[in-house]
ZARO-68320 format. One record per residue (C-alpha): residue number from 1; residue in one letter; x, y, z. Coordinates in steps of 0.02 Angstrom, whole numbers, always signed. Example, Ala and Ser with C-alpha at 12.3 -4.5 7.8 and 13.67 -1.06 7.14 Angstrom:
BEGIN
<node><seq>1</seq><type>A</type><px>+615</px><py>-225</py><pz>+390</pz></node>
<node><seq>2</seq><type>S</type><px>+684</px><py>-53</py><pz>+357</pz></node>
This chain:
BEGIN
<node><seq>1</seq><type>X</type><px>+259</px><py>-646</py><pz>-670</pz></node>
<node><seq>2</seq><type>X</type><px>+435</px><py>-543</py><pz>-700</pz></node>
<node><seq>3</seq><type>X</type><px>+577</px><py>-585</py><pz>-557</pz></node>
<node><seq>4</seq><type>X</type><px>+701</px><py>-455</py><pz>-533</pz></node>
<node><seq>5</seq><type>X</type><px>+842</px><py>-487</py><pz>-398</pz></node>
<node><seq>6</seq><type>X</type><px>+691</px><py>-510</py><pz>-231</pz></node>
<node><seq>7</seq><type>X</type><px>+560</px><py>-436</py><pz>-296</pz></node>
<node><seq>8</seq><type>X</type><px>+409</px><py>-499</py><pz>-397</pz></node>
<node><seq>9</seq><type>X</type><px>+298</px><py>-378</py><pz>-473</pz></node>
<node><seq>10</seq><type>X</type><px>+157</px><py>-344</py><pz>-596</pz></node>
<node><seq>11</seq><type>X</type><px>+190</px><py>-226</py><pz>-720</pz></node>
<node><seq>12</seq><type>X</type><px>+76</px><py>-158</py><pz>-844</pz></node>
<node><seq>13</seq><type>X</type><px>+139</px><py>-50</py><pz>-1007</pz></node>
<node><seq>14</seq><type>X</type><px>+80</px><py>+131</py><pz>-1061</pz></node>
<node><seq>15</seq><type>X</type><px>-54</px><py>+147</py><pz>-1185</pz></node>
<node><seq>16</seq><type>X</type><px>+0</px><py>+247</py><pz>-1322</pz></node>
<node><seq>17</seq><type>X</type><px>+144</px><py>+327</py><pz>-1412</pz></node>
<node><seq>18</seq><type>X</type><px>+200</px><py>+428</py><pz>-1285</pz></node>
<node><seq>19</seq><type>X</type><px>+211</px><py>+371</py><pz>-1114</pz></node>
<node><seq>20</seq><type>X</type><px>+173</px><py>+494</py><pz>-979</pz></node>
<node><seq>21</seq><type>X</type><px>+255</px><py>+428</py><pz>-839</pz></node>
<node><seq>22</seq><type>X</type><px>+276</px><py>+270</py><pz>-724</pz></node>
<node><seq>23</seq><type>X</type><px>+147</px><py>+240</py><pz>-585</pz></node>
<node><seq>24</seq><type>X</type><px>+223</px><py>+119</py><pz>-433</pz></node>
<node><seq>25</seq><type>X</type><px>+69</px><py>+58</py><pz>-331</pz></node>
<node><seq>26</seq><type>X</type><px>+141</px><py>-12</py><pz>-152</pz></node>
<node><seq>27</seq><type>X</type><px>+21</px><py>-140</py><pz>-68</pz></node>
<node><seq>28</seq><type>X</type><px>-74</px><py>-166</py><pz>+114</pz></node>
<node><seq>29</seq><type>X</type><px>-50</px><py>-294</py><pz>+229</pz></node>
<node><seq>30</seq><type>X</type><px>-98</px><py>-421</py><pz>+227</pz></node>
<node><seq>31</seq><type>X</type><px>-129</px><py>-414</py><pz>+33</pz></node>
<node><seq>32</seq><type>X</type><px>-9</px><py>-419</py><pz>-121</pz></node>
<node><seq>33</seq><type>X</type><px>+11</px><py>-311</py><pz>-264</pz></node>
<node><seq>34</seq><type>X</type><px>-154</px><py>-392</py><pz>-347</pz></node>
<node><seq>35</seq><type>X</type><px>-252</px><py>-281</py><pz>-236</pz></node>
<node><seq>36</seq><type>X</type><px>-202</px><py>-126</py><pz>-363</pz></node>
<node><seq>37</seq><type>X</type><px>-284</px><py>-229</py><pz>-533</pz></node>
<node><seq>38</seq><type>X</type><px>-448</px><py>-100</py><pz>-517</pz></node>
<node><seq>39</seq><type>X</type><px>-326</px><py>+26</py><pz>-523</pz></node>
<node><seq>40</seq><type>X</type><px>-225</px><py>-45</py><pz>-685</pz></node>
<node><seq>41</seq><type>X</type><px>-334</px><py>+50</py><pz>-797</pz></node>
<node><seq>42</seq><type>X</type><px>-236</px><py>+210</py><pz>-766</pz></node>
<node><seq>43</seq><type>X</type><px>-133</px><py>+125</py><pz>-912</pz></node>
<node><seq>44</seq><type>X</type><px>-240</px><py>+168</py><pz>-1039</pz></node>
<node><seq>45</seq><type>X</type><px>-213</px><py>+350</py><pz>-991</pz></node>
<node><seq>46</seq><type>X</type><px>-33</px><py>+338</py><pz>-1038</pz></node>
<node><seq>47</seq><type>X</type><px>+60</px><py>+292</py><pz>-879</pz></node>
<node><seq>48</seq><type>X</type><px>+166</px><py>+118</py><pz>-869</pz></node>
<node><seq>49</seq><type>X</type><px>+94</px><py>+33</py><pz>-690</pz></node>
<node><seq>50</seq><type>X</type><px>+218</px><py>-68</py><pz>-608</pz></node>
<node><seq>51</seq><type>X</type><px>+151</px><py>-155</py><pz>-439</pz></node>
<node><seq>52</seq><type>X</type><px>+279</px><py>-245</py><pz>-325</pz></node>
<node><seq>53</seq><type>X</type><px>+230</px><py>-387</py><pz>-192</pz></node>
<node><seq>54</seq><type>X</type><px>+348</px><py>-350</py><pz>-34</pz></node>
<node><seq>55</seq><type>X</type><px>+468</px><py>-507</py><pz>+12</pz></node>
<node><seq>56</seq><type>X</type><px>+356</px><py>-669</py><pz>+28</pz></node>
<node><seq>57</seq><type>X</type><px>+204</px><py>-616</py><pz>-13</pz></node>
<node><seq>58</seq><type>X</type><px>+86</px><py>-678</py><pz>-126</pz></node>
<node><seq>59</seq><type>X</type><px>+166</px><py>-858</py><pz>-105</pz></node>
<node><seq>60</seq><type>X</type><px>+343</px><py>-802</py><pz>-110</pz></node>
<node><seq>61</seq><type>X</type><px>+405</px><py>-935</py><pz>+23</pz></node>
<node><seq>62</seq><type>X</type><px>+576</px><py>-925</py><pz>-39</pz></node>
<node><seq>63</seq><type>X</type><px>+599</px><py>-735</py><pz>-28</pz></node>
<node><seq>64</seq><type>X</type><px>+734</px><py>-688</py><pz>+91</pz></node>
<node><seq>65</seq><type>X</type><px>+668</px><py>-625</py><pz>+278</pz></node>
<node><seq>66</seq><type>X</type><px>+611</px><py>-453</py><pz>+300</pz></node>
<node><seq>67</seq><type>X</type><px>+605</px><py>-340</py><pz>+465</pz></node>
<node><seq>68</seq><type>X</type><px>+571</px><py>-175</py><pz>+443</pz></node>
<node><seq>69</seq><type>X</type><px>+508</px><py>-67</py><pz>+329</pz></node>
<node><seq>70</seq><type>X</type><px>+666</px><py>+10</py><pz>+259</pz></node>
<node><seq>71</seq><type>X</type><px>+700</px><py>-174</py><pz>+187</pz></node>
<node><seq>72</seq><type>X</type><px>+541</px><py>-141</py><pz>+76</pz></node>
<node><seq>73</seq><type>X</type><px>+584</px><py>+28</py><pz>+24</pz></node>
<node><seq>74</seq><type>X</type><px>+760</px><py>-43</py><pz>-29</pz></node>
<node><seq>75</seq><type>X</type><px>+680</px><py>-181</py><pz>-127</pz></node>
<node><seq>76</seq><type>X</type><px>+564</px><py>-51</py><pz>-215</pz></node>
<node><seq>77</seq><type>X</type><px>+727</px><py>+72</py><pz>-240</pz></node>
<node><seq>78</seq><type>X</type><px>+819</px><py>-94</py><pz>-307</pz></node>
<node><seq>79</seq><type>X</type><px>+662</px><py>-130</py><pz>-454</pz></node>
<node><seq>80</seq><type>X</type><px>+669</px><py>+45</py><pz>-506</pz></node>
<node><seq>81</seq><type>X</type><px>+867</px><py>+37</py><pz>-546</pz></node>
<node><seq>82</seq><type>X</type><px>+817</px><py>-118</py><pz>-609</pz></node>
<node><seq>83</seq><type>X</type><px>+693</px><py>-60</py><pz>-747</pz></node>
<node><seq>84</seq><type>X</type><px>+795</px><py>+100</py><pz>-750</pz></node>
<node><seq>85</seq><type>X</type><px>+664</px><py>+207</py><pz>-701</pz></node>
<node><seq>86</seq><type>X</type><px>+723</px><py>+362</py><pz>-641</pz></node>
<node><seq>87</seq><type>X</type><px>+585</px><py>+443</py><pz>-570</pz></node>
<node><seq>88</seq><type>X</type><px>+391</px><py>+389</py><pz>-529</pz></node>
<node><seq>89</seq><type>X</type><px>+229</px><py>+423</py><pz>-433</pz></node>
<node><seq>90</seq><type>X</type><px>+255</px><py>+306</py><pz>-288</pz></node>
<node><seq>91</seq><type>X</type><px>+62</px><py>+281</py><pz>-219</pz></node>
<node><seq>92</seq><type>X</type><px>+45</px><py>+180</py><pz>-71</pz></node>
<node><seq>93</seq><type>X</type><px>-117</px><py>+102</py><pz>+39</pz></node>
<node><seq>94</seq><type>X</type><px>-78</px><py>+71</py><pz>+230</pz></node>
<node><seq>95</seq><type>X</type><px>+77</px><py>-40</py><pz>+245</pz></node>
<node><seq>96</seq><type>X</type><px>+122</px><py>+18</py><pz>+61</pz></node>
<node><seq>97</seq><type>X</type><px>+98</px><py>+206</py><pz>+126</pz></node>
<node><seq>98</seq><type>X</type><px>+231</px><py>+175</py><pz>+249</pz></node>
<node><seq>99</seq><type>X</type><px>+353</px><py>+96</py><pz>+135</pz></node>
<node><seq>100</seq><type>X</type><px>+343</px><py>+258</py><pz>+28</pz></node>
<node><seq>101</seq><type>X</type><px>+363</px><py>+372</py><pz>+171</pz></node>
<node><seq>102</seq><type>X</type><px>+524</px><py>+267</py><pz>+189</pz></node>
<node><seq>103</seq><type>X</type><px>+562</px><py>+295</py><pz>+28</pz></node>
<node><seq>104</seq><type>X</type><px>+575</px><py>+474</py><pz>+35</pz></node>
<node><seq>105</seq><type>X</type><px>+690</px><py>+454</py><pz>+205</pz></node>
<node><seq>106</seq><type>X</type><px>+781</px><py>+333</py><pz>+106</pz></node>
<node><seq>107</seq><type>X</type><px>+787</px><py>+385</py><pz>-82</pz></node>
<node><seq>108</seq><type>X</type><px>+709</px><py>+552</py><pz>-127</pz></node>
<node><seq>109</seq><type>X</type><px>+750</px><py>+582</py><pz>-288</pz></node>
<node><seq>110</seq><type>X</type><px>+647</px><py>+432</py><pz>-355</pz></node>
<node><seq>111</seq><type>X</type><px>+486</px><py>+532</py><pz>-317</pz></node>
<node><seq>112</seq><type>X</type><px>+414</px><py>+635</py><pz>-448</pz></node>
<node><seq>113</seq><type>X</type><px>+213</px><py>+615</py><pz>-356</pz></node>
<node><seq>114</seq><type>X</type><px>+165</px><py>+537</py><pz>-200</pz></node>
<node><seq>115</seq><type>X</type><px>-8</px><py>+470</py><pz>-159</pz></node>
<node><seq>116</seq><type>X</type><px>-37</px><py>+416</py><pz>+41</pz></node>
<node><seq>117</seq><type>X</type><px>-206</px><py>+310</py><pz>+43</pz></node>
<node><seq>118</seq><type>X</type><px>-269</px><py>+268</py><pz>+188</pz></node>
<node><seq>119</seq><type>X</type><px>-101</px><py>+259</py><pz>+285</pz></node>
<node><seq>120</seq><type>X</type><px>-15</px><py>+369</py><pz>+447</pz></node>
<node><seq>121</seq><type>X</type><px>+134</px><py>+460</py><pz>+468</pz></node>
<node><seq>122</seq><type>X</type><px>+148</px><py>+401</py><pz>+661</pz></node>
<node><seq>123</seq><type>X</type><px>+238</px><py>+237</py><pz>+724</pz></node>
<node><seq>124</seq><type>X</type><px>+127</px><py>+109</py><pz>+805</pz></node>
<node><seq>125</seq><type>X</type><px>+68</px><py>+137</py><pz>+981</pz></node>
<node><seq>126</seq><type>X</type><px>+82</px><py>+41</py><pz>+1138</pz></node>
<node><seq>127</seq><type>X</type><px>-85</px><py>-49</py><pz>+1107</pz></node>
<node><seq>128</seq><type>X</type><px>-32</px><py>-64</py><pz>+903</pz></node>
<node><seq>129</seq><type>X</type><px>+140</px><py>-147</py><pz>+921</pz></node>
<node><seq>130</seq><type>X</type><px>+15</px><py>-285</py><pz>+1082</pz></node>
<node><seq>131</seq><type>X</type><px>-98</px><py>-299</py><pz>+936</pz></node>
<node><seq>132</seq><type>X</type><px>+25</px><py>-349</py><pz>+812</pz></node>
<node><seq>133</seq><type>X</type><px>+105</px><py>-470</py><pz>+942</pz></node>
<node><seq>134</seq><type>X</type><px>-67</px><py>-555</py><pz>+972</pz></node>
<node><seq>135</seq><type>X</type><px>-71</px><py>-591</py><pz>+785</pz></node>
<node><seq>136</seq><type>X</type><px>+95</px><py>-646</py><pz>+776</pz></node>
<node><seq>137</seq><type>X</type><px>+60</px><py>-776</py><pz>+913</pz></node>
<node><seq>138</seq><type>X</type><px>-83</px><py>-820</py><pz>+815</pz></node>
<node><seq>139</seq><type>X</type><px>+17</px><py>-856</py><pz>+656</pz></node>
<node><seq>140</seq><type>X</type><px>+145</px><py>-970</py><pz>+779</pz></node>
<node><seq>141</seq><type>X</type><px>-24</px><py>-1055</py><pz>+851</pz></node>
<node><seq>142</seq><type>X</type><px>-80</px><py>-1106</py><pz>+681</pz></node>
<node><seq>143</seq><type>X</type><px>+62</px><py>-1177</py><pz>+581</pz></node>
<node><seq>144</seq><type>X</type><px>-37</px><py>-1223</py><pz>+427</pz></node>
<node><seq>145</seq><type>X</type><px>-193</px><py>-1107</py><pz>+465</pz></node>
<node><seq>146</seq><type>X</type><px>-122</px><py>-947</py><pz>+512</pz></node>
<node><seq>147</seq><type>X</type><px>-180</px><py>-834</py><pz>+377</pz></node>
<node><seq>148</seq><type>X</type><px>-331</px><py>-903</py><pz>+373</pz></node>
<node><seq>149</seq><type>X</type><px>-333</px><py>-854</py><pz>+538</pz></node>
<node><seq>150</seq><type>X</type><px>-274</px><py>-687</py><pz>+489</pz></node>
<node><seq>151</seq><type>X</type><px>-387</px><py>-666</py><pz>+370</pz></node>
<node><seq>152</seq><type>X</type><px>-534</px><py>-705</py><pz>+495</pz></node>
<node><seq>153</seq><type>X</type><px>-451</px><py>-584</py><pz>+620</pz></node>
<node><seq>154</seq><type>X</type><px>-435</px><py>-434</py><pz>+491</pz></node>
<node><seq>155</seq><type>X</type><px>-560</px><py>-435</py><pz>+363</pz></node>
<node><seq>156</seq><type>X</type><px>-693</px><py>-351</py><pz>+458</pz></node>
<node><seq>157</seq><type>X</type><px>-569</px><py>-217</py><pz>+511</pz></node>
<node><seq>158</seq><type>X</type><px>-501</px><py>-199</py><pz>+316</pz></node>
<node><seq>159</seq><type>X</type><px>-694</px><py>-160</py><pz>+225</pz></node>
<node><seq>160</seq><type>X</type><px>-801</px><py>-17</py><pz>+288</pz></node>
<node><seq>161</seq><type>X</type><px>-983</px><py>-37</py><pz>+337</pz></node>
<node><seq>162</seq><type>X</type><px>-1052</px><py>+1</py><pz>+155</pz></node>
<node><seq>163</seq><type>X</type><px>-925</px><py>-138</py><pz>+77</pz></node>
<node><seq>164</seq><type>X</type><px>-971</px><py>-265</py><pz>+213</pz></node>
<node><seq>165</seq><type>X</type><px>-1167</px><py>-226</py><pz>+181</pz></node>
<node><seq>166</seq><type>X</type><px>-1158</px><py>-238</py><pz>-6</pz></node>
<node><seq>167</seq><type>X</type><px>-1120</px><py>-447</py><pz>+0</pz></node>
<node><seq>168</seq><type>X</type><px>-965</px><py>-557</py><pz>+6</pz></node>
<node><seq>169</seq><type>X</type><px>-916</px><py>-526</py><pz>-151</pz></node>
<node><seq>170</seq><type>X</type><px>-769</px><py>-414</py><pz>-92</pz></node>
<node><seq>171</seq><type>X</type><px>-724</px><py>-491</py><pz>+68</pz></node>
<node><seq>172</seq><type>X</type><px>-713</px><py>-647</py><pz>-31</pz></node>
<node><seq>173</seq><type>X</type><px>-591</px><py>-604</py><pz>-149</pz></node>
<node><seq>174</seq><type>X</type><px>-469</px><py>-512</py><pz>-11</pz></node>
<node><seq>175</seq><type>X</type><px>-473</px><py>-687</py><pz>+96</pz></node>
<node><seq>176</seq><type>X</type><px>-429</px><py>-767</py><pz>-63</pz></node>
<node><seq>177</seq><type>X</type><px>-268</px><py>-613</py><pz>-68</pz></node>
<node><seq>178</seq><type>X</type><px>-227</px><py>-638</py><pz>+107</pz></node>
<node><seq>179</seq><type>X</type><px>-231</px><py>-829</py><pz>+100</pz></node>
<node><seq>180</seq><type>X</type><px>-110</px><py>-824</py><pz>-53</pz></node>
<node><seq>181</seq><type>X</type><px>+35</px><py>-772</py><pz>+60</pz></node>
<node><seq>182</seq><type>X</type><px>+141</px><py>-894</py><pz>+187</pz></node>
<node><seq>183</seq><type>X</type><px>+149</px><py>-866</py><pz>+378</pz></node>
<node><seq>184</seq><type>X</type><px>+324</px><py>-809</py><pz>+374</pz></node>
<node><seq>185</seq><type>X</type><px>+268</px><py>-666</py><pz>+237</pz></node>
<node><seq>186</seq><type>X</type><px>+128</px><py>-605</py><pz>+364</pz></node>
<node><seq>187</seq><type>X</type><px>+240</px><py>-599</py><pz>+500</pz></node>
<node><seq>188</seq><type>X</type><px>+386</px><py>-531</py><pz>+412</pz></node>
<node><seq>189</seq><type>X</type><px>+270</px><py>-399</py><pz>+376</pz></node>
<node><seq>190</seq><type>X</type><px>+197</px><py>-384</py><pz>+544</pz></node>
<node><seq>191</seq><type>X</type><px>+379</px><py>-367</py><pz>+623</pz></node>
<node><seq>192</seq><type>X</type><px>+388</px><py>-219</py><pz>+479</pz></node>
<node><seq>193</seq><type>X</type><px>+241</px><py>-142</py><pz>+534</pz></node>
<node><seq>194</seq><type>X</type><px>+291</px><py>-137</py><pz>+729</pz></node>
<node><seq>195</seq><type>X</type><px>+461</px><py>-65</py><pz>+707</pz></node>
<node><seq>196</seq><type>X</type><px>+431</px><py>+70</py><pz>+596</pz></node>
<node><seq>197</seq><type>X</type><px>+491</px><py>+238</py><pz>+628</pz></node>
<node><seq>198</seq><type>X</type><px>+373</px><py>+428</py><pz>+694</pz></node>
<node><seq>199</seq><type>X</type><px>+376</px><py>+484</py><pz>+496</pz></node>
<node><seq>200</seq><type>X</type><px>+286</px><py>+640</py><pz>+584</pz></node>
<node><seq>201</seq><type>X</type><px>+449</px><py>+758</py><pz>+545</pz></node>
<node><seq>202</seq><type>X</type><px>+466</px><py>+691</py><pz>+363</pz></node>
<node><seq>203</seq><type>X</type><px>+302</px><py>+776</py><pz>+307</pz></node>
<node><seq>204</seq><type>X</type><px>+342</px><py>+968</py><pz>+320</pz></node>
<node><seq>205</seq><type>X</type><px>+504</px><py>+896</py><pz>+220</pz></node>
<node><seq>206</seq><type>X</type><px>+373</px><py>+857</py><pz>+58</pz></node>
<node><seq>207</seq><type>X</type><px>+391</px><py>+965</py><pz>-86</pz></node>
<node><seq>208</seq><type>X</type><px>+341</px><py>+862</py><pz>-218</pz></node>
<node><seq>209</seq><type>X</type><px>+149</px><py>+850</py><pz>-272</pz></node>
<node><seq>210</seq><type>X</type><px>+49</px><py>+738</py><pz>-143</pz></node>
<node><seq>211</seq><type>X</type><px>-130</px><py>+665</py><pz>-129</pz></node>
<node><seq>212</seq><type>X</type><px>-192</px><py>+604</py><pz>+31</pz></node>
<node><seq>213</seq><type>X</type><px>-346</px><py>+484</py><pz>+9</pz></node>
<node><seq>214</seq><type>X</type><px>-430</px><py>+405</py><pz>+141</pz></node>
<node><seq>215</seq><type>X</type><px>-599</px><py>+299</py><pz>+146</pz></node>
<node><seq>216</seq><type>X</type><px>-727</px><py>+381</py><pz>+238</pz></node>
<node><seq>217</seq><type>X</type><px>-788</px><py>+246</py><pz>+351</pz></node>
<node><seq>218</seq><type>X</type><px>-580</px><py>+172</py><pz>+377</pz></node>
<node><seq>219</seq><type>X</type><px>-565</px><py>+157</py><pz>+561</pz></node>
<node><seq>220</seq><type>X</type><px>-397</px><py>+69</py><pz>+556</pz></node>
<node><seq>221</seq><type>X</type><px>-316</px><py>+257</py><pz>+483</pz></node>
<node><seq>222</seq><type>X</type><px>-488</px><py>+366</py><pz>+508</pz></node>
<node><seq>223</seq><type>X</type><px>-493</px><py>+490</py><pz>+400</pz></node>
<node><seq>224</seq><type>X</type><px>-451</px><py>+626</py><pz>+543</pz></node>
<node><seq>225</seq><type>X</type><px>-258</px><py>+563</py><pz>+518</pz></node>
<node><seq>226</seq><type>X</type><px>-263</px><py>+575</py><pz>+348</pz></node>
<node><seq>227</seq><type>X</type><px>-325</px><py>+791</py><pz>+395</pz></node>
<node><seq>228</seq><type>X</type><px>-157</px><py>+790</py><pz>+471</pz></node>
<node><seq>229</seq><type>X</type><px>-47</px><py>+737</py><pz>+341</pz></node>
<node><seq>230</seq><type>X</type><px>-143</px><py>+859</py><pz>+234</pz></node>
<node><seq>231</seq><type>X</type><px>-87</px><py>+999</py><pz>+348</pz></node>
<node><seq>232</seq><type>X</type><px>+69</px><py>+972</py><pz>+377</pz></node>
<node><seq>233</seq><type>X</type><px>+115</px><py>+931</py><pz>+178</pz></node>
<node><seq>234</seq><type>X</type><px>+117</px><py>+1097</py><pz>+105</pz></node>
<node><seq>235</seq><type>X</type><px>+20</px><py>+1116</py><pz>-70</pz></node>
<node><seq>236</seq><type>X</type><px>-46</px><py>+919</py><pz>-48</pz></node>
<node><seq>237</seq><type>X</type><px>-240</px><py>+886</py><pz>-102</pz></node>
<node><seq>238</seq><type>X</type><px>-359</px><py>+764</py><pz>+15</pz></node>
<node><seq>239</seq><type>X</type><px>-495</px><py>+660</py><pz>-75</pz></node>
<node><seq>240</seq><type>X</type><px>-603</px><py>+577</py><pz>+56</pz></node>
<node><seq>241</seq><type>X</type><px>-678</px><py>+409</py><pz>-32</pz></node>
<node><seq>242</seq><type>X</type><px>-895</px><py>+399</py><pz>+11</pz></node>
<node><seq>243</seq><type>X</type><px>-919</px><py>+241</py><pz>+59</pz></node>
<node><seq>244</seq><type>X</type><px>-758</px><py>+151</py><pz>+94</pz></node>
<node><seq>245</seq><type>X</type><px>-655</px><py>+88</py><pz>+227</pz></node>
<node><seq>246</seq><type>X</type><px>-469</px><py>+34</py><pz>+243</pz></node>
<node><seq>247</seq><type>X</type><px>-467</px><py>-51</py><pz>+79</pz></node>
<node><seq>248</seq><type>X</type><px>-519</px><py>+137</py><pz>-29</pz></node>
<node><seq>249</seq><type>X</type><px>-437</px><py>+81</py><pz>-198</pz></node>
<node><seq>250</seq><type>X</type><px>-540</px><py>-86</py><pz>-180</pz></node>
<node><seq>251</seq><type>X</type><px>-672</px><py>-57</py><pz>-122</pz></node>
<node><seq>252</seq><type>X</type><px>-734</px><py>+107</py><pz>-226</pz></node>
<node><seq>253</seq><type>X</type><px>-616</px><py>+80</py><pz>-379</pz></node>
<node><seq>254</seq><type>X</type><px>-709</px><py>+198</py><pz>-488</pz></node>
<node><seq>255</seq><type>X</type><px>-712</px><py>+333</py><pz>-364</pz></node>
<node><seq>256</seq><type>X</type><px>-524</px><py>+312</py><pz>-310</pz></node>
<node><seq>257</seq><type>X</type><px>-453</px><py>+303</py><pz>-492</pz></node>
<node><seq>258</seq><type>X</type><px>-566</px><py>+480</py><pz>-529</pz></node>
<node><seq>259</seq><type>X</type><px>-472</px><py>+555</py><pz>-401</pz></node>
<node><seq>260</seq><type>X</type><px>-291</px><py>+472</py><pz>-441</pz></node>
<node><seq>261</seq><type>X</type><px>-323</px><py>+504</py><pz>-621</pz></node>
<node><seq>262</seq><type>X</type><px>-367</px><py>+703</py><pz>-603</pz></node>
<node><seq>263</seq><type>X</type><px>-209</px><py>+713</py><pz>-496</pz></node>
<node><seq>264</seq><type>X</type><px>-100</px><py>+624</py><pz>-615</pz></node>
<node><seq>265</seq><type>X</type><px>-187</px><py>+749</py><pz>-756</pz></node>
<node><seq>266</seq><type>X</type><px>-187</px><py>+914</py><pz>-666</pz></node>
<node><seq>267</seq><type>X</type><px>-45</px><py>+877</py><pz>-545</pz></node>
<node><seq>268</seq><type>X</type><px>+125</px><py>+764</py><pz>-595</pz></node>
């Protein structure tokens, strides 16, 4: 897996002659950038993928801390320099949706596209930021076992009724995602999550082409958020996924990489 400066990251090359672009896919928590391999297909329509894992996860224990979200955006903003891309469709999914909304606080000019999946422009509320304090006990309660604890906590939260109905095959393989990552990734992560800021203002600020997607039966981000964004972004599209929670891009792959695929085709 290529290292540059902090940040690992999967990176898959254009088909073809003629590149059409690069496509930066931002992950969830509690995953890692392995979550986006459904979507790595997109690659044989001519754009270069590149997939980061934010500080620690995905068995990065030697990562430097993290604490906010900004930290991820910079890291991102840092691989792009790095690989001397000047310009890509930044698509994120929950935690990764906030980390490009920082992004376009932060650095702008990076952003040719932006996708939002299943993500919020609001800060956490009251009950969020208890939540997210609960789980970071839990991960100080369970030295060795905490994201398997995590995992336990989460999962049911992450898949949508159809997903969870359908077998284990899914939930399976995003324990095995979740478990890949150290405590101190999780909570670094968690202490990202809690401190982020309203990005409420930043969306009437959006010029550049946007799709909101959001999973149908997600009740972590329901899809009635994901109406808002779409209002307030001028000229963006919503795609609402049948059949899909939190996890959209995982859980209805096909389906999701239609929808990213006619905007990358029609719209960047």
């Amino acid at each position: 897996m290529p290292t540059i400066g902090k940040v690992r990251y999967l990176d898959v090359p254009a088909a073809g002659a003629r590149p059409r672009g690069v496509l930066v896919l931002l992950h969830a928590f509690p995953l890692n950038a392995r979550m986006w391999e459904p979507q790595f297909e997109l690659a044989a329509q001519g754009w270069r993928v590149v997939a980061p894992h934010f500080r620690g996860f995905d068995g990065g224990i030697d990562d430097p801390p993290v604490s906010t979200v900004d930290d991820y955006a910079a890291d991102v903003v840092d691989l792009l320099d790095a690989l001397h891309v000047g310009d890509a469709v930044i698509g994120g999914l929950s935690m990764g949706g906030y980390v490009a909304l920082a992004m376009l606080r932060l650095a702008p000019r990076y952003i040719s596209g932006l996708v939002l999946a299943d993500t919020r422009a609001q800060a956490d509320t009251p009950e969020g930021k208890a939540g997210r304090t609960r789980m970071l006990q839990l991960l100080a309660d369970n030295p060795t076992g905490g994201p398997a604890a995590v995992a336990g906590e989460m999962i049911p939260k992450l898949l949508g009724a159809t997903t969870r109905a359908g077998g284990t095959e899914v939930s399976d393989r995003i324990r095995d995602l979740i478990l890949s990552s150290p405590s101190s990734a999780i909570a670094g992560g968690l202490r990202a999550l809690m401190s982020r800021p309203d990005s409420t203002p930043l969306l009437a600020t959006i010029h550049c082409p946007t799709l909101i997607v959001v999973g149908d039966e997600d009740t972590l981000t329901p899809p009635a958020l994901s109406e808002e964004m779409h209002r307030a972004i001028a000229g963006s599209e919503l795609f609402v996924v049948p059949g899909a929670g939190h996890l959209s891009s995982f859980e209805q792959p096909a389906t999701f990489n239609s929808a990213l695929a006619r905007f990358l085709t029609h719209r960047v």
